[in-house]
Residue, then its C-alpha position, 0 to 999 in steps of 0.5 A: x453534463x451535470x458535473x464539470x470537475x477535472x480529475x486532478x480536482x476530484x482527487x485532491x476533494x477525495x484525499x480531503x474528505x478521506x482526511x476528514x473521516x480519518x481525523x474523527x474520533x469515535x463517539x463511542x467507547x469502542x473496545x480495543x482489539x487486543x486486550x487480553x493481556x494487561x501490563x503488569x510491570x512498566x514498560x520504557x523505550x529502549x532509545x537509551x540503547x539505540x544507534x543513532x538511524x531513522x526508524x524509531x523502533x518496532x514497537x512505534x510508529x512514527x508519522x511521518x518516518x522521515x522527520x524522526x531521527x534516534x539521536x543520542x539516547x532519545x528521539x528528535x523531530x527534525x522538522x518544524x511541522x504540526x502533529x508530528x508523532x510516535x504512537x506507542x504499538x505494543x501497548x494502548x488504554x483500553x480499561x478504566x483503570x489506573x495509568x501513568x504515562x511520563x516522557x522527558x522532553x526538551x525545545x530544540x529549535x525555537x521559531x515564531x510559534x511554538x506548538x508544544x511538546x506533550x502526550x496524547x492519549x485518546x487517538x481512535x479511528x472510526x473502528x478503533x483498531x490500533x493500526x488505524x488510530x495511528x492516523x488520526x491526528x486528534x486526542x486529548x494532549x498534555x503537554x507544554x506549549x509558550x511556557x503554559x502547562x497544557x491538558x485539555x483545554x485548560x492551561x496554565x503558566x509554568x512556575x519558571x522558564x523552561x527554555x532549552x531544559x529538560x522537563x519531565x512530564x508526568x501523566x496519571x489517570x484515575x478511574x471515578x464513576x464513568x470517568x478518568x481524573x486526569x493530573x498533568x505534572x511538570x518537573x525539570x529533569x536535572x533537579x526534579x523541581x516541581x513547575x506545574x500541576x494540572x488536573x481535569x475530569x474526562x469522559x472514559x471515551x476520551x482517554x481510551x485508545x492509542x497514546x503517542x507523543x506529539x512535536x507540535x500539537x497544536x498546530x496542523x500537519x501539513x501536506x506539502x505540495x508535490x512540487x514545493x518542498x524545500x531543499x531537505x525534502x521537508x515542508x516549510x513551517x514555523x513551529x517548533x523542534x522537540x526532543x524526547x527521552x524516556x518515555x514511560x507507561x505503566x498500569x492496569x489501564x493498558x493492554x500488553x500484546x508484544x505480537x504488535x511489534x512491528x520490525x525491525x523485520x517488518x515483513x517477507x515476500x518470496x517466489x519458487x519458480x522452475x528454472x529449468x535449467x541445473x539450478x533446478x526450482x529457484x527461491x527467492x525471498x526479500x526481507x525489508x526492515x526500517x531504515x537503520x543507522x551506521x553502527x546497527x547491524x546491516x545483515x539478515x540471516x535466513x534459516x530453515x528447519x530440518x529435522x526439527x532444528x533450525x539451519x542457517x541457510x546464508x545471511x543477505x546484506x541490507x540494501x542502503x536506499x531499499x532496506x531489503x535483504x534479498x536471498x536466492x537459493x538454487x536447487x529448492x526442494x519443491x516438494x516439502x513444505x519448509x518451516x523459515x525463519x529471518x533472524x536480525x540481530x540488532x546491536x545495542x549501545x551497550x554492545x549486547x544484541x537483541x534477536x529479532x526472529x520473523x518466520x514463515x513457511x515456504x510451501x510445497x508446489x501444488x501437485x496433483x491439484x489445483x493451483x489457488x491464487x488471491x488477486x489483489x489490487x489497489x489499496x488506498x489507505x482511507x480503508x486501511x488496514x483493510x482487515x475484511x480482505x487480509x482476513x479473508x485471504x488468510x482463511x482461504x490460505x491460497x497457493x499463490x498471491x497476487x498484488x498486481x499495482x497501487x499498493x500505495x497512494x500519493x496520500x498514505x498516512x498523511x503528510x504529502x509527498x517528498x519528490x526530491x532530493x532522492x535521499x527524504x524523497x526515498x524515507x517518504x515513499x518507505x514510510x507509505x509502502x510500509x502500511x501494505x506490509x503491515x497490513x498484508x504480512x500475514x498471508x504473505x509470510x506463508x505463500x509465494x507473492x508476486x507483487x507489481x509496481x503501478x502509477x500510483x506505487x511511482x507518486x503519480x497519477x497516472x504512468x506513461x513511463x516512456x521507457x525511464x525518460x524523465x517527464x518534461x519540466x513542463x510538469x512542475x509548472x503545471x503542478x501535474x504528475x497524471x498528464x505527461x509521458x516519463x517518470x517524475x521522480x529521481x531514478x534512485x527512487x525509482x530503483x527503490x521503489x522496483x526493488x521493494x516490489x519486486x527483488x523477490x520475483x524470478x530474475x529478469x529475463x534481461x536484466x538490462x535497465x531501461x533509459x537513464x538506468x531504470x531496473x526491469x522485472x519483465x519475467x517468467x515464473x513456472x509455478x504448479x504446472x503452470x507459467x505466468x509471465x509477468x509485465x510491466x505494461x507501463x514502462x515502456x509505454x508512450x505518453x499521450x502527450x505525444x499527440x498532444x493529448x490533455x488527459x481529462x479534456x481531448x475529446x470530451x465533446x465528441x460523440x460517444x460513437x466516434x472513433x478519432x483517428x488522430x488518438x492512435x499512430x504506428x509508433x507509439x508503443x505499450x509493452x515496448x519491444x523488448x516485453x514483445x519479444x518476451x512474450x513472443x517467445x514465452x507463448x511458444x515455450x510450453x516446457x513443464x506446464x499445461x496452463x499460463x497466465x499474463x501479469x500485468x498491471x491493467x486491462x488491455x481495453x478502455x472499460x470504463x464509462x462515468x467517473x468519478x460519478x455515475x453521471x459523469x461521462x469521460x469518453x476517454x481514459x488514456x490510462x487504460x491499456x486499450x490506448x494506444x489502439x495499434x500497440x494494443x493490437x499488436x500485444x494481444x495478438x502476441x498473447x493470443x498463442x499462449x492461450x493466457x488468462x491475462x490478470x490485471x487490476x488497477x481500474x477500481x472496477x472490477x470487470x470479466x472481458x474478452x478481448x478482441x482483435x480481428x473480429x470479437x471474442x477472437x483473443x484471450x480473456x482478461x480478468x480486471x480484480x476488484x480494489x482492494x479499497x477503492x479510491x477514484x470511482x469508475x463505472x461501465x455504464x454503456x447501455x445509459x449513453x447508450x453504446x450499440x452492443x450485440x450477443x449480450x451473455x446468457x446471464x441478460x445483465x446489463x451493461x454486458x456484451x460486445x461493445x467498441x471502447x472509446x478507442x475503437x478496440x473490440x471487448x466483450x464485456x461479460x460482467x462489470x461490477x460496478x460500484x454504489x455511490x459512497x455514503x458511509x462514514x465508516x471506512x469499511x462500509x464505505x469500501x464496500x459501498x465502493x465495489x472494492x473486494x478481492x479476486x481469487x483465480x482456480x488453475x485447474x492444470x488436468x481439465x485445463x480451465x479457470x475458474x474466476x471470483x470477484x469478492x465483495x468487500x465486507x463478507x466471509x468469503x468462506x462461507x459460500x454464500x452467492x451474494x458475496x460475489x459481484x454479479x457475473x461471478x464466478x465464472x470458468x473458461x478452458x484454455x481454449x477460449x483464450x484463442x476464441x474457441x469460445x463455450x461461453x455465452 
């Protein structure tokens, strides 16, 4: 083959060259989003009246969370590394006008570099949208370093030593014709001694955009090997400690858009599920907040509105590790919609409390029509905040969401990732799940959303979760978390990570733990005159290393036609057999629906040919759930009595499949979602090697028809949307150059069919235009051909 790369290595180029885009600033004066309001008064941080905790507080932004601590009235960097920042939410420059941004702040830590402390002002992404820019670890800084006054790059010598003192910064711009006169002032805080002055001319671009104060501005954030972290769960670095106070801005200069804010509610997710039993229709409902501190108040209260007043309903406690505050409310009226409202009371210093209120509606079940259901997958942050997708899943205002795995990556927001202890490896995973929310929180807050872990929302490559055991040691000498069966992370991480996903689900159908005390999610939810049993079809699966399998490597010199024996084994498992008991007899229960659905997080067959380039042939893809052979078999046949639709991501490419089992097309249909922003490319190219394949659908496009996976499985691939090669600079363009996009699935319980759709990334998929969707799509099945009774061809 042309390309030789391991997928290790492509994915450290992809994580590179995503760093790469997101760290350029824009070269054009891009107009921030929300400017209709300026700021007519100044407006300083409220730590003065903070408790001491983790989370900075909703109107920031901290990068990364997990090295900022509120200690005493301000805010600490407890790390040495470079580019450590707080970016300012509710208020960025987006006018020429005048400004003054001031910020106390004082060294607490000195080590052999020092990489000042200061304001940054300029931060822009590619699109210049508020979210984004907190990602970018470039701007125009002012500050303090070894001493010197710093603005831009110019610099010079302080009138004294500041040492350990505190010193007031001080930063005011001037509009002059097409540019910002920008002044740098230095006082001691304890005296108001002026120490320094500097002053420059800048381009408008330079200054418009996202303002932050940075701990250690000059040196490079660092992004700490997987397995090389020091007892705190932080890099080693040689730079310098900051604290910062009061920090202050005022002018016509910035926007004022409170609705920014993000937290301490940061957002909600909930189910309404038919218990069938006394309890009636089940609610359940989590609500996540940042990390917070001994003395703040550890309770959310949940209201409804009746009669037009809001009723309190009950109050949940804080989880201490998740965050999450979990409600459940038997005996749900299901046939209102209901007004909701989340009400946290956040204690101040001074003893006063400030309500943070976050509301929502929890809807109606769909009766007397059809069910619509948003399927989403795989989101990596290169793209984020990923407003095409989220925007359009607002429009389309669906009946049900669906986040089916990878909410997060390793690389979220920079900064690498903390394996252990459990206590920053927990802060570091938060930091990253929060940018799903952030981005998402909208359609969630007004429809029931199941949300599934996957491989990568665990830190890994990719999951062979053995049923909890611990991956082997072997695996930190080899520096890999993609190649071995167990979980690498501490189970308390684990437990947090399930329960941020899925504390909201239905209760487990047996909530037992796995090995070593992993919590379980295995369950039903009856929804719309339908049921959808939702897996965790990596849990319990095996790891390749049991038959000494190298993920990237066993078998790439065989023939594409060959099926290896030696890669298959009665024992081995995929659901395991606590999932097939379940969904043995969820297949036979038919009580209160017409229609069901499998959950899960991947597709039970290897559809997927080249990757990471279209040129690139990788026979075997031991992540896919068409390994192994027989367990696959043997889930499929369990399905097959339900009549299912199976629903499924992971895969970055979006595919429309029946699988297969005694002979082809005999089993249920499989819908693989797009990504929602595609990182690691996949093709399914067949006809190229070329795979023999017979009764290609009416449709004539290529790479369809019935085919044997690389594992000898039976599948019939009815469409396949296969991405483009990436060339854009932009991380929308490059999204949708990448095939990513979204599913949406129509239940329609009367004529008992589904009507499936694979949108592409950047369209309005309101406006009913036929080349927004992959080729192939839309499509609708009736239940019956989920048991190979087929009307498709």
């Amino acid at each position: 083959m042309k390309y030789r790369i391991s997928r290790r290595d492509a994915l450290k180029l992809a994580a590179g060259m995503a760093a790469g885009v997101v760290g350029c600033t824009s070269t054009t004066n891009n107009t921030q989003r929300n400017q209709t309001n300026n700021l007519t008064k100044k407006f300083s941080d409220s730590w003065d009246q903070t408790h001491d905790r983790i989370w900075v507080g909703g109107e920031y932004w901290a990068n990364p969370m997990e090295d900022w601590r509120v200690v005493d009235g301000g805010v600490e960097c407890v790390s040495t590394g470079g580019n450590r920042s707080i970016h300012s939410l509710t208020h960025q420059l987006v006018a020429h006008k005048p400004f003054v941004i001031s910020v106390n702040i004082k060294r607490l830590q000195t080590s052999s570099k020092d990489g000042g402390a200061g304001i940054r002002v300029g931060v822009k992404s590619d699109i210049n949208e508020y979210r984004s820019n907190c990602f970018v670890q470039q701007g125009l800084d002012a500050g303090i370093i070894n001493n010197q006054l710093s603005l831009g790059d110019k610099k010079t010598n302080l009138s004294q030593q500041v040492n350990a003192q505190n010193v007031s910064l001080v930063l005011r711009g001037e509009p002059r014709d097409g540019v910002f006169a920008l002044t740098l002032d230095a006082y001691l805080s304890e005296n108001g001694q002026h120490i320094g002055q500097l002053s420059d001319l800048f381009s408008v671009d330079k200054v418009l955009g996202n303002t932050c104060i940075v701990s250690n501005f000059s040196l490079p954030s660092d992004n700490p090997d997987d397995f090389m972290v020091s007892n705190n769960g932080s890099a080693k670095t040689d730079g310098t400690r900051y604290r910062f106070s009061q920090w202050m801005i005022e002018g016509d200069a910035f926007n004022d858009v409170p609705e920014q804010k993000f937290g301490p509610i940061l957002w909600a997710m909930y189910t309404l599920t038919n218990s069938r039993s006394d309890e009636g229709y089940i609610m359940k409902l989590s609500a996540l907040t940042g990390p917070l501190g001994k003395k703040d108040n550890q309770h959310v209260e949940l209201q409804i509105k009746q009669s037009g007043k809001w009723v309190s309903l009950a109050t949940a406690q804080l989880d201490p590790d998740a965050w999450t505050a979990t409600f459940r409310i038997a005996n749900w009226n299901e046939k209102v919609a209901t007004p909701y409202r989340l009400v946290y009371r956040e204690k101040r210093r001074d003893g006063s409390e400030v309500p943070d209120i976050f509301t929502g509606t929890i809807q109606a079940q769909p009766v007397g029509r059809k069910l619509r259901m948003a399927a989403l997958t795989c989101q990596n942050d290169y793209a984020f905040p990923y407003e095409p997708v989220a925007n359009n899943v607002t429009k389309l205002k669906p009946d049900l969401i669906l986040f089916s795995g990878d909410q997060i990556y390793e690389n979220h927001g920079g900064f690498g990732v903390i394996r252990f202890p459990a206590e920053p490896a927990i802060l570091n995973y938060l930091r990253k799940f929060y940018q799903f929310g952030w981005a998402f929180r909208e359609p969630m807050r007004h429809a029931p959303t199941i949300c599934l872990p996957d491989d990568h929302d665990v830190l890994q490559g990719n999951l062979w979760g053995e049923g909890g055991a611990k991956m082997s040691d072997e695996a930190k000498k080899l520096g890999r978390s993609d190649m071995l069966g167990g979980y690498i992370e501490p189970i308390r991480v684990l437990n947090v990570i399930h329960k941020t996903n899925t504390a909201h689900l239905p209760d487990p159908v047996d909530p037992t733990p796995s090995d070593r005390g992993l919590n379980v999610y295995y369950t039903e939810m009856v929804y719309g005159n339908i049921s959808f049993a939702i897996l965790a079809d990596r849990q319990w699966k095996s790891g390749p290393d049991r038959l000494n399998i190298v993920v990237g490597e066993t078998g790439q010199d065989e023939d594409p036609l060959y099926i290896n024996p030696d890669f298959d084994r009665e024992d081995l498992q995929l659901l395991g057999k606590r999932q097939e008991a379940f969904l043995e007899q969820w297949g036979n229960d038919w009580r209160d629906h017409t229609l069901k659905a499998v959950i899960s997080q991947t597709v039970f067959a290897g559809i997927s040919t080249h990757q990471p380039l279209p040129d690139r042939y990788l026979k075997y893809d031991f992540d896919s759930s068409g390994w192994p052979a027989t367990a696959r078999n043997r889930a499929i046949k369990i399905m097959r009595q339900s009549k299912a639709l199976h629903i499924c991501g992971d895969t970055h490419l979006a595919t429309l499949s029946q699988y297969g089992v005694d002979k082809q097309r005999d089993s249920n249909w499989a819908f693989c979602t797009p990504a929602i922003a595609a990182g690691w490319p996949r093709w399914w190219r067949p006809d190229d090697l070329p795979l023999p394949h017979t009764n290609r659908p009416s449709h004539g496009l290529s790479q369809t028809g019935e085919y044997l996976d690389s594992f000898g499985n039976k599948i019939y691939v009815y469409a396949a949307g296969n991405p483009e090669v990436e060339k854009s600079a932009n991380r929308y363009i490059r999204a949708h150059e990448k095939g990513s996009g979204f599913g949406f699935i129509t239940f329609d319980t009367e004529d008992r069919t589904y009507t499936m759709e694979a949108f592409r990334f950047l369209v309005d998929a309101t406006d009913n235009n036929p080349n927004n969707q992959f080729p192939g799509w839309p499509l609708t099945i009736h239940q019956d051909e989920n048991i190979g009774i087929n009307k498709v061809t």
